[in-house]
N, C-alpha and C positions, 0 to 999 in steps of 0.2 A: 209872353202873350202869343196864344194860336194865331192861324193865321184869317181864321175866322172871327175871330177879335179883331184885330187891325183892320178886318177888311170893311165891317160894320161899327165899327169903332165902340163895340160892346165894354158895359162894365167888368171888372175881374168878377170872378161868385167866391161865396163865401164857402166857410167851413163846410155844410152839407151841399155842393155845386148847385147853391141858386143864385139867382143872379139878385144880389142886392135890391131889396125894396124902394121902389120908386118913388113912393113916399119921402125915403130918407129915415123911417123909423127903424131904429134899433134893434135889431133883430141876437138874441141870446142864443146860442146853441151848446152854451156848458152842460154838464150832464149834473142836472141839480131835478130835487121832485118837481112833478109837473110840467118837467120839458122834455121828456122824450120821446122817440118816435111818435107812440099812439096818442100823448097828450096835448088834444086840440083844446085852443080855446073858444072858440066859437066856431058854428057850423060852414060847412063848405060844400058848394054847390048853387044851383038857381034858388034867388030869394036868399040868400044868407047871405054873413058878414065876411066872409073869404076873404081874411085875412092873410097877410104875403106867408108869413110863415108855416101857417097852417096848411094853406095851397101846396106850398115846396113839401110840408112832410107829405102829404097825399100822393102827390105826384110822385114824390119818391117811393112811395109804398105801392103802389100803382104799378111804379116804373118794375120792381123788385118782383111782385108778382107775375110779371109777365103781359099784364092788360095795355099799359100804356109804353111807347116807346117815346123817350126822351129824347133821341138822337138830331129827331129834325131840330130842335130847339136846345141844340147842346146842353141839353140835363133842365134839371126844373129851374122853372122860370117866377113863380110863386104869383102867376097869373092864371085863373082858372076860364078857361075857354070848350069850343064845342070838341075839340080831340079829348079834354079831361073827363066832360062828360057823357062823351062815347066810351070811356074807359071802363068809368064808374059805375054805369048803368049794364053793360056788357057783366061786369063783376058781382051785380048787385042779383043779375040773372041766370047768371052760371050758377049761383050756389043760393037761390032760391029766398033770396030777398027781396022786399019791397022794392020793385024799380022806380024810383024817387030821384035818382042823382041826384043826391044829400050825405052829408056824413055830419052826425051832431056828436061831442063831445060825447060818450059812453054808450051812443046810438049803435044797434046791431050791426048796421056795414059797418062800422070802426072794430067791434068785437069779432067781427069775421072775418077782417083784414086783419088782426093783430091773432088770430087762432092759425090763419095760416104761416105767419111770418115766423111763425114764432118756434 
């Protein structure tokens, strides 16, 4: 346990460093269809379902491009907040998309985030 753990008395994070759903729901990170990086299941951002997992893949793909920095928040948190959609938005306008801070399942910022990653 870091010593930023202890000192917050933070959960351990799971397999992709998010910190467990507060919910308590079970969160999958096998590599089976439908769960990888780019496959959300419902959309993320203001007004959507930002769901923990989905939040954490964003934020990771966010983090990896360069837009958003994990560090203050020791990696994703799979809680989407105003630093996420400063990210998102920043990214949505750098490469000349809808600035919406949204990402839907199969939605162009998802295809433009997985054209760079990729």
């Amino acid at each position: 346990m870091s010593a930023h753990q202890r000192l917050f008395d933070l959960p351990s994070r799971d397999d992709l460093d998010c910190l467990p759903d507060p919910a308590g729901a079970e969160i999958m990170f096998a590599a089976s269809p439908g769960n990888g990086p780019f496959d959300l299941q419902a959309g993320v951002g203001p007004g959507q379902t930002n769901r923990h997992a989905d939040v954490c893949k964003l934020q990771g793909l966010l983090h990896l491009e360069g837009y958003l920095d994990t560090a203050a928040t020791n990696g994703p948190t799979g809680v989407w907040g105003a630093r996420d959609d400063y990210a998102l938005r920043k990214f949505q306008r750098e490469n000349g998309l809808a600035i919406d801070g949204v990402v839907r399942p199969g939605g162009e910022t998802l295809e433009a985030i997985r054209g760079f990653s990729q």
